[in-house]
Backbone bond lengths (Angstrom), bond angles and torsions (degrees), N, CA, C in turn:
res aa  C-N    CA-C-N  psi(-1)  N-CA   C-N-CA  omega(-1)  CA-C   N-CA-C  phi
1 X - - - 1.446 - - 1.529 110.60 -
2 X 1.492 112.99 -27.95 1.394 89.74 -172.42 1.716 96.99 -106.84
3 X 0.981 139.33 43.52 1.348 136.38 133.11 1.250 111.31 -82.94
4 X 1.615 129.85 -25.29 1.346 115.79 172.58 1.311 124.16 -77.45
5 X 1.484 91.26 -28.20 1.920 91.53 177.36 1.618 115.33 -82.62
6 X 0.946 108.20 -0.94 1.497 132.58 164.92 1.650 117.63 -52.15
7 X 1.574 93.92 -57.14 1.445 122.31 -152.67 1.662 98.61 -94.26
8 X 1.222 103.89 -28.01 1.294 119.15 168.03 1.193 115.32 -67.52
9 X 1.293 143.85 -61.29 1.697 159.56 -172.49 1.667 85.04 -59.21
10 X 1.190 140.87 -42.52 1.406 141.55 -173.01 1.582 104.04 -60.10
11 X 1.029 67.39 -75.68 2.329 82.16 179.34 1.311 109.19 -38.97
12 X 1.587 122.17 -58.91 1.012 133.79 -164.94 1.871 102.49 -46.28
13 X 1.370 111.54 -65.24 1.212 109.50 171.57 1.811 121.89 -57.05
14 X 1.261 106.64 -26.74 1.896 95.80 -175.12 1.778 100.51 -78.60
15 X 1.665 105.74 -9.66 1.314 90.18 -171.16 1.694 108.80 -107.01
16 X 1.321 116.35 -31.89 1.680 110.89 -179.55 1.681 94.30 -104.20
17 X 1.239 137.58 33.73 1.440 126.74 138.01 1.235 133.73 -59.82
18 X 1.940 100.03 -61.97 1.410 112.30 -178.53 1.627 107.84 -80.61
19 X 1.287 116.28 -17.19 1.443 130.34 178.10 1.671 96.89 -43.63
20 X 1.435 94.54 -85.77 1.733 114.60 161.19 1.330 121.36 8.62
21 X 1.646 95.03 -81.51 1.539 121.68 -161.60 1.575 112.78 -86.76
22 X 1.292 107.94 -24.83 1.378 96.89 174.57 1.938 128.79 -150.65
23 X 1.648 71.48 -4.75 1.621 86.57 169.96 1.325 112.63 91.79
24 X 1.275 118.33 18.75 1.642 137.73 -173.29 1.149 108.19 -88.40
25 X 1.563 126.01 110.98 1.562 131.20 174.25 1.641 102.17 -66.99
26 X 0.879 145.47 123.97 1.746 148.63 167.86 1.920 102.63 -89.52
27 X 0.791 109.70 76.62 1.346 121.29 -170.31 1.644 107.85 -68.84
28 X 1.189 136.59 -31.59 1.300 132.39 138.27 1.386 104.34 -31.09
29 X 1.065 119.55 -86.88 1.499 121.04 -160.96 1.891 106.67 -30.58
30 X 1.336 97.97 -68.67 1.740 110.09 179.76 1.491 116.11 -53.15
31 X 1.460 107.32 -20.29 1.480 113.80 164.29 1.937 102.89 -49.94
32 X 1.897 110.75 -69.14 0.619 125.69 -147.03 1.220 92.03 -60.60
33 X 1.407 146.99 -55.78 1.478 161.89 -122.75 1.135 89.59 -86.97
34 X 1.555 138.13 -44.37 1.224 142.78 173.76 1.595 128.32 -73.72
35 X 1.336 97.74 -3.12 1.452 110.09 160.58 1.610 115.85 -105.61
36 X 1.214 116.28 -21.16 1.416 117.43 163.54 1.534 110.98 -89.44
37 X 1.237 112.88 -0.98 1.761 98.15 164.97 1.687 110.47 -75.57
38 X 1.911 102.34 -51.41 1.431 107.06 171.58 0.889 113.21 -72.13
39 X 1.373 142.64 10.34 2.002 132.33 145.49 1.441 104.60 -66.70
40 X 1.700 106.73 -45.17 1.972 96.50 -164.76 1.960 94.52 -71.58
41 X 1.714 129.78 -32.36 0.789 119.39 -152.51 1.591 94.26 -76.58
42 X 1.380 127.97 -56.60 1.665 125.16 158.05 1.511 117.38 -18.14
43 X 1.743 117.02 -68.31 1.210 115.46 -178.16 1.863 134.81 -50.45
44 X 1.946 92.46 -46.18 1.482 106.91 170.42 1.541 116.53 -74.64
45 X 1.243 119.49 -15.62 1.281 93.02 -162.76 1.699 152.13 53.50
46 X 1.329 115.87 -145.03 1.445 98.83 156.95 1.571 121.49 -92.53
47 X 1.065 101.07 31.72 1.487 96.58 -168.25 1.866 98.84 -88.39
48 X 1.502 105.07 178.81 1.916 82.19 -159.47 1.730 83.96 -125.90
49 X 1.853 126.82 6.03 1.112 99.18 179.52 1.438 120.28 -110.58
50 X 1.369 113.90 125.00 1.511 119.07 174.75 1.298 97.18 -125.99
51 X 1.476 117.58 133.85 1.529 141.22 171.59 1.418 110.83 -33.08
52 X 1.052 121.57 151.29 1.261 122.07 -176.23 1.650 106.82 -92.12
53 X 1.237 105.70 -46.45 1.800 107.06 162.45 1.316 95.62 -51.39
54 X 1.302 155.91 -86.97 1.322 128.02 -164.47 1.224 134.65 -38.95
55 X 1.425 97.59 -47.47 2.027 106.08 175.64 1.603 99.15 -52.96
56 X 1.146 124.32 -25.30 1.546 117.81 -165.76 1.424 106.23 -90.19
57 X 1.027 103.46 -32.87 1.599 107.08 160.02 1.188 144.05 -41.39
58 X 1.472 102.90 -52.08 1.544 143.80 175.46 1.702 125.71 -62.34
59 X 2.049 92.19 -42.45 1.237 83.07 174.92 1.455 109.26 -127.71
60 X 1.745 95.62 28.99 1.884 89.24 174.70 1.776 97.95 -85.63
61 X 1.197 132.00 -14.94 1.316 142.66 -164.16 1.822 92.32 -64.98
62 X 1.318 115.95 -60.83 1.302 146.93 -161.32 1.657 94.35 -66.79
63 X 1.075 109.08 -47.21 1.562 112.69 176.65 1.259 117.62 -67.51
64 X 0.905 116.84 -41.37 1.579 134.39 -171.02 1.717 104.61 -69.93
65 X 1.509 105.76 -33.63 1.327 102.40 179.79 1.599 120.20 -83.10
66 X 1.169 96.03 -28.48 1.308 105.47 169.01 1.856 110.83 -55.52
67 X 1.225 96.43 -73.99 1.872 100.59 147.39 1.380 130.49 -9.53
68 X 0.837 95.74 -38.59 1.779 104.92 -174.87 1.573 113.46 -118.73
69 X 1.215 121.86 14.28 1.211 139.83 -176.89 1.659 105.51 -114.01
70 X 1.305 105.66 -24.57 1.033 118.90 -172.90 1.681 124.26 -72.26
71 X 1.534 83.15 -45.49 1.799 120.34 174.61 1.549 107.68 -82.13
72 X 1.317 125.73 -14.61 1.333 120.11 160.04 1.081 154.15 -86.36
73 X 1.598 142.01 149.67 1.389 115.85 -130.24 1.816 74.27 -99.17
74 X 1.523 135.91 -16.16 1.287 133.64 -153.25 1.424 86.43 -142.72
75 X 1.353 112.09 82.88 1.821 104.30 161.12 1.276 125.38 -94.46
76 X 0.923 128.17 -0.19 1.472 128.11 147.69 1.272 121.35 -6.86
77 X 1.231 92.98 -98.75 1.914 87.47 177.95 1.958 125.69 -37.74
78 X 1.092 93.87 -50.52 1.756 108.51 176.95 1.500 99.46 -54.39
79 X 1.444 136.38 -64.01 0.872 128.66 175.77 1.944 136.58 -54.75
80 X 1.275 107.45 -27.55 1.270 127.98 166.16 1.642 115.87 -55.67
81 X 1.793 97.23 -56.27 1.252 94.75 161.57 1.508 135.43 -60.36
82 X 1.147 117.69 -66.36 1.686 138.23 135.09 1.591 101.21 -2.49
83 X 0.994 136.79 -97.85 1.293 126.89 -174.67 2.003 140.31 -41.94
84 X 2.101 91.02 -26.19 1.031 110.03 165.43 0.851 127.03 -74.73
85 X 2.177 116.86 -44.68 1.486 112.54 174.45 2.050 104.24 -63.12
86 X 0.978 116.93 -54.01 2.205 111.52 166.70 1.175 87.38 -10.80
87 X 1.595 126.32 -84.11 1.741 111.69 -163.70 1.221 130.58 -57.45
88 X 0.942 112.98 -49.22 2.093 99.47 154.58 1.459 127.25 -63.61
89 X 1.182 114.50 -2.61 1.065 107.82 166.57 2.211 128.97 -92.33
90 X 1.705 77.22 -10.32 1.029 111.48 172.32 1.646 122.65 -74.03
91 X 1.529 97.72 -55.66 1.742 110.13 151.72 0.959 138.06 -40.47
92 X 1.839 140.56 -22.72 0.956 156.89 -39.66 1.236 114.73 142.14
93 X 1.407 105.49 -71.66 2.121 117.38 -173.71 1.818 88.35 -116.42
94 X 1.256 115.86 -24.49 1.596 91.14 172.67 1.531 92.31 101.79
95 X 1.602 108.04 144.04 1.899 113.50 171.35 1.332 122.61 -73.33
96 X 1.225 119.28 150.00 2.198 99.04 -167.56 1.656 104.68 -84.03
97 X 1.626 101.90 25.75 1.404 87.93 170.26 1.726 91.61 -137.08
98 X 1.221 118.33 145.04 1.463 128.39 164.65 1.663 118.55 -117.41
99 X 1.070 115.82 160.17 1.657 127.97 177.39 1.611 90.67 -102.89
100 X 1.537 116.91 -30.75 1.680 102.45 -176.64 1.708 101.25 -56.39
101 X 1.548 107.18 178.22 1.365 103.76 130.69 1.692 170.98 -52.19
102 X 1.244 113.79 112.38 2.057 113.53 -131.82 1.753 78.65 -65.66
103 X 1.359 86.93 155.31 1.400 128.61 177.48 1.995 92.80 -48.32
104 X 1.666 91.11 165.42 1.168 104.54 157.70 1.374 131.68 -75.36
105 X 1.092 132.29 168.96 1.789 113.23 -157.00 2.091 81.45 -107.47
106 X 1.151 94.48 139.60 1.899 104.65 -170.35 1.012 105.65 80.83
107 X 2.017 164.27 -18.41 0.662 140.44 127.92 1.616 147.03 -55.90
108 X 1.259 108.05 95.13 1.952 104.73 -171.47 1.722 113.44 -92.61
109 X 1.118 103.44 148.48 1.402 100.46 -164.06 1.792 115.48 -61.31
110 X 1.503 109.35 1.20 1.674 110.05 167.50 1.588 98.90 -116.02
């Protein structure tokens, strides 16, 4: 796990730097981010615990783009991406609605 959160803190910067500064999607990068979602989704399995510093990790990236989509005169692209990484992240943390049986009340799936 912590080579992924590793690999993650990397991305995080190649992808909301230029985001930032100039509004540049790095689409490599979001390539990559989307291959380290399906590493944590491979690695975790069904198991339901992922760190909460990670989850915050995961979807401050996603936030941020939204953020910066916001401030742009053409968010399109930012958002396309942005909305795509939401669905793996979705794959991932699971939809906030299930047909299984709902969670325990104080247990969240990070």
């Amino acid at each position: 796990m912590g080579e992924l959160e590793a690999r993650l803190d990397t991305l995080t910067t190649a992808i909301l730097v230029p985001m930032r500064a100039t509004k540049y999607v790095d689409r490599d990068a979001f390539a990559q981010l989307g291959q380290l979602v399906g590493d944590l989704i491979s690695e975790i399995g069904d198991s339901p615990d992922i760190s909460r510093r990670l989850a915050g990790k995961l979807w401050f990236i996603f936030t941020q783009a939204l953020t910066e989509a916001e401030h742009s005169r053409s968010p399109d692209e930012i958002l396309r991406y942005a909305w795509s990484y939401q669905d793996q992240l979705e794959q991932l943390f699971g939809p906030s609605f299930s047909l299984g049986p709902p969670t325990p009340p104080g247990v969240p799936r990070y």
